[in-house]
C-alpha positions in Angstrom: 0.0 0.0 0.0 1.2 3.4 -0.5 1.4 6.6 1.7 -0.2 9.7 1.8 1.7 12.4 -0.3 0.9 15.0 2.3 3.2 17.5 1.7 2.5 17.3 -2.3 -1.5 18.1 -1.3 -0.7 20.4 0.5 1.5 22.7 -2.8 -1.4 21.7 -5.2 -4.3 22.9 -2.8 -2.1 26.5 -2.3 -1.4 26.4 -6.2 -4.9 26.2 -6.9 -5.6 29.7 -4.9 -2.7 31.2 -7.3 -4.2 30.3 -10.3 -7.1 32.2 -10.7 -7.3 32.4 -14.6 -7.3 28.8 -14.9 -10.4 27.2 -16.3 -10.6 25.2 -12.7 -10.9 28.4 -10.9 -13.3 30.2 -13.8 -15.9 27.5 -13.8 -15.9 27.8 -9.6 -15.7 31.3 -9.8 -19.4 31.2 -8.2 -18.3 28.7 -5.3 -15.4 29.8 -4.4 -16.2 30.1 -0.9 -17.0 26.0 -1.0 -14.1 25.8 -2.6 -12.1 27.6 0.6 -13.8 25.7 2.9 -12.3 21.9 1.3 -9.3 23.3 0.8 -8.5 24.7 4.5 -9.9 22.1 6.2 -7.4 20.0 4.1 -4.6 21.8 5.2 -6.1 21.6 8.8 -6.5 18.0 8.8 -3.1 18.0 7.7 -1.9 20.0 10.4 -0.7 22.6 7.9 -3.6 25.4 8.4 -0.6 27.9 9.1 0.1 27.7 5.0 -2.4 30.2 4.7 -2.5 33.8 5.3 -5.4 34.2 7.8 -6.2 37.8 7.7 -6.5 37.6 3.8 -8.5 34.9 4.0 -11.1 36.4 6.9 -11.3 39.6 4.7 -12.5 38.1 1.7 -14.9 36.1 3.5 -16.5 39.1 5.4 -16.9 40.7 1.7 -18.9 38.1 0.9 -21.3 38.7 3.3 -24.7 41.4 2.4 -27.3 42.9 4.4 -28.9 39.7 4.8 -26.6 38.1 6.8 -26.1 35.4 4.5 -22.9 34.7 2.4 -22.4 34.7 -1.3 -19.8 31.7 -2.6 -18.0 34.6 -4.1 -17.8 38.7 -3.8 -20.5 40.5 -5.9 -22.7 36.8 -5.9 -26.3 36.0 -4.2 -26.4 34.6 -0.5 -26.6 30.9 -0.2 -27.4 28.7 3.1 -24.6 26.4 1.8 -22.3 29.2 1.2 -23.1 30.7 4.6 -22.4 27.6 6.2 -18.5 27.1 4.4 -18.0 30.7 5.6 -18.9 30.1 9.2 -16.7 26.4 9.0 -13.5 28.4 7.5 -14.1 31.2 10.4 -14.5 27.7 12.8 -11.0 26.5 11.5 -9.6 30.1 12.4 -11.1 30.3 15.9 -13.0 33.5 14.8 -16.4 32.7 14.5 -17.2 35.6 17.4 -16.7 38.4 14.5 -20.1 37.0 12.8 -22.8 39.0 12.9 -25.2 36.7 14.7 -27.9 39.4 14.9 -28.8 38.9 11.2 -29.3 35.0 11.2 -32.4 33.0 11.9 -32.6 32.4 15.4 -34.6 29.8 16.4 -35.3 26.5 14.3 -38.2 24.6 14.7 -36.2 21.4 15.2 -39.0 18.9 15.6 -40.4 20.0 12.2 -37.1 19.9 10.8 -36.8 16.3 11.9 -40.3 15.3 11.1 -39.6 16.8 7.2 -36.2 14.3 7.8 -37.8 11.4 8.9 -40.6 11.6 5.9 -37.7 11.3 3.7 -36.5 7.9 5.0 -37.1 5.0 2.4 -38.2 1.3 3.0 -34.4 0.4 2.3 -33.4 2.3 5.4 -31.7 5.2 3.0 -32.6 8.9 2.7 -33.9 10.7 -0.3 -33.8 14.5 -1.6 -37.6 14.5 -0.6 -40.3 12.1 0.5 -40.7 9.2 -1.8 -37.0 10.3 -3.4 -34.5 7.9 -4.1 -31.8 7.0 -1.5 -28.3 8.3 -1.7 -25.2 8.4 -0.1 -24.6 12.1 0.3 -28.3 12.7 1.1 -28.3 9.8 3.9 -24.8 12.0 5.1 -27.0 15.2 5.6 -29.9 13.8 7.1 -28.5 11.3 9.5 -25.6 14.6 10.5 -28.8 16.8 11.0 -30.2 13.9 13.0 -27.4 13.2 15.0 -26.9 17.3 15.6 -30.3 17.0 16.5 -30.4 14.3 18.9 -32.9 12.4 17.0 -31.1 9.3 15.5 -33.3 7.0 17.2 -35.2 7.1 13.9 -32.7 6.2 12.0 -33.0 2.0 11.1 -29.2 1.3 12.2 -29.0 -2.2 11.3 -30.8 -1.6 7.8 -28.8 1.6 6.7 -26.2 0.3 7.8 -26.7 -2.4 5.1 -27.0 -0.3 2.6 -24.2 1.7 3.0 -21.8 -1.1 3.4 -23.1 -2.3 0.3 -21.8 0.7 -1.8 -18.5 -1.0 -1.5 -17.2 -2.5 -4.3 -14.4 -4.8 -5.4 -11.9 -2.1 -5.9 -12.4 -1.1 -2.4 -13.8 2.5 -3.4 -17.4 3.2 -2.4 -20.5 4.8 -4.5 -23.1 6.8 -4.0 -26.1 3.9 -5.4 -26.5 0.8 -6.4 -24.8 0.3 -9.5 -22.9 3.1 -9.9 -19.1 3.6 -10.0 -16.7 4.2 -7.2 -15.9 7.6 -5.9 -13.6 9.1 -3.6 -15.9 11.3 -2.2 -17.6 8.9 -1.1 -15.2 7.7 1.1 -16.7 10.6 3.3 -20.8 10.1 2.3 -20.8 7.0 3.8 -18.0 6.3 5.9 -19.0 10.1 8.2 -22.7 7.7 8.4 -21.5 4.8 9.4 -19.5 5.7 12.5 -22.7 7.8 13.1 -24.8 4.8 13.5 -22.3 3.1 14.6 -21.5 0.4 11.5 -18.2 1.1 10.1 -17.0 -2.3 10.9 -19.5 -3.1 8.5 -16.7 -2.5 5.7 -13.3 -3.2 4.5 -11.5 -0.2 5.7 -7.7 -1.4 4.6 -9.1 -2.0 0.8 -10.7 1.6 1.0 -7.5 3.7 1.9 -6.0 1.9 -1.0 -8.4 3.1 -2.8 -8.1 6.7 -1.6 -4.3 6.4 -1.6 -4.1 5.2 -5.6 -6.7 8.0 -6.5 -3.0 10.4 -5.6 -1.1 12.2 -8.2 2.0 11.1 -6.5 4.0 13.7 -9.0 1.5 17.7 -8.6 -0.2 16.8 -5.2 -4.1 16.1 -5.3 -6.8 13.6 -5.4 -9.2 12.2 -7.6 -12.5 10.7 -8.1 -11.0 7.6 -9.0 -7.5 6.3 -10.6 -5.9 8.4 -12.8 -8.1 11.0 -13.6 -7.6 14.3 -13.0 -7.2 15.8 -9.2 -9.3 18.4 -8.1 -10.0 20.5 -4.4 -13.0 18.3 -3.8 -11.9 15.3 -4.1 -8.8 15.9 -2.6 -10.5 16.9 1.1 -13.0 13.8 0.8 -10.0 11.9 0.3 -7.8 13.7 3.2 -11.0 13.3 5.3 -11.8 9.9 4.5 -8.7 8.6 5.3 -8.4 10.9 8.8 -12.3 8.6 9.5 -10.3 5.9 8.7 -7.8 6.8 11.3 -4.8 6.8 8.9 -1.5 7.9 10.8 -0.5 11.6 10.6 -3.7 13.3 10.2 -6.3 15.2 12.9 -9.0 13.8 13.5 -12.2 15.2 12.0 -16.2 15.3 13.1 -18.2 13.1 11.0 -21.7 15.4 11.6 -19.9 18.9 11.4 -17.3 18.0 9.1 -14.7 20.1 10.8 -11.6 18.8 12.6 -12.4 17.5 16.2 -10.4 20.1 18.3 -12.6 22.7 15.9 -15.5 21.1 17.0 -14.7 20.9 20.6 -13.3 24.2 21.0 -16.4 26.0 19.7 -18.8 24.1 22.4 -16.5 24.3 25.2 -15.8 28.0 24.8 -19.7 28.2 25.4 -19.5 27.1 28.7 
């Protein structure tokens, strides 16, 4: 089995940041602030969050904020809940969430109808779809079993049954998919592996066979990871990969939260400075 190629992940994800004009960075022009979030928690995972240069970073993310409160993936773009949640992740990683203007946000959830919507999205197969009656999915079954966990509510979740059906998305290469049927994908590695240690079933899989999988996904030569062998790397896959393998427990790498998707000491640091 090979090794991680840390420090070469860690020039590509920077390298992407300085090319701006490349079609990679054009066509994500309108995400960018996804884009920041998988790449600095891949440098956090890696221990290498330092890289960066923090005040830069916490400036642009402020511009992308308007009078709604919410963030735009990019300066000048429309406010997004996803994009607003990657800007308050990347302020996490920095330990400066407490500039946010918390004034402008919705303030109280109705949680119970949040998790009775969630629960009348569970199929018969013990999956998750994008709506009720929808069919199941890995990354779907991620965000509804993390907002069930965050929650407190997985008692409706069918352990033993989803379990089933997520360690069924492995397949002989190792790799896992997202559906029956489908190819594997790196990213992947997070869907269902960050579900399974929430119910409690990731024994339920080979776990040496998938960080081969991850691991020969590398460019061993420009840093980066891809969906599968030999195709081309991108920031995406390259953090699902980084965090899959930190699930995994693979030496060298911080731990990371499989509901809030942010490093453990993140995660721990935000709830204990509440108290």
């Amino acid at each position: 089995m090979g090794e991680l190629a840390a420090d070469k992940h860690v020039k590509y994800i920077i390298s992407v940041e300085k090319k701006k004009d490349s079609f990679e960075s054009v066509v994500m022009e309108h995400l960018r602030l996804n884009g920041a979030y998988w790449g600095l928690t891949t440098l956090d995972i890696l221990g290498k969050l330092d890289a960066v240069d923090e005040e830069d970073v916490i400036s642009w993310i402020l511009k992308c904020q308007d009078e709604s409160g919410g963030f735009a993936g990019n300066i000048g773009h429309d406010p997004h809940v996803l994009y607003t949640l990657s800007a308050v992740q990347v302020l996490a990683l920095f330990d400066k969430v407490d500039i946010l203007d918390a004034d402008k946000r919705l303030d109280k959830i109705n949680v119970d109808k949040a998790v009775e919507y969630i629960v009348s999205c569970k199929n018969l197969d013990g999956g998750f779809g994008c709506t009720p009656g929808g069919e199941s999915h890995a990354g779907q079954i991620f965000c509804c079993v993390g907002a069930l966990a965050i929650a407190g509510a997985l008692h409706h979740v069918d352990k033993d049954l989803l379990g089933w059906w997520l360690c069924e998305r492995q397949v002989k290469s190792g790799g896992l998919n997202g559906r029956p049927e489908k190819l594997p994908d790196v990213c992947y590695s997070w869907w269902v592996l960050s579900s399974l240690i929430m119910i409690d079933r990731v024994h339920w899989i080979n776990k040496d066979k998938l960080v081969k999988f991850i691991l020969d996904c590398q460019d061993m030569e420009n840093g980066g990871i891809s969906d599968r062998p030999d195709d081309a790397v991108d920031v995406f896959h390259t953090y699902f990969g980084v965090a899959g393998l930190s699930l995994l427990e693979y030496p060298g790498l911080k731990p990371i939260d499989p509901a809030y998707a942010l490093p453990v000491d993140v995660v721990n640091r935000i709830f204990f400075s509440k108290k």
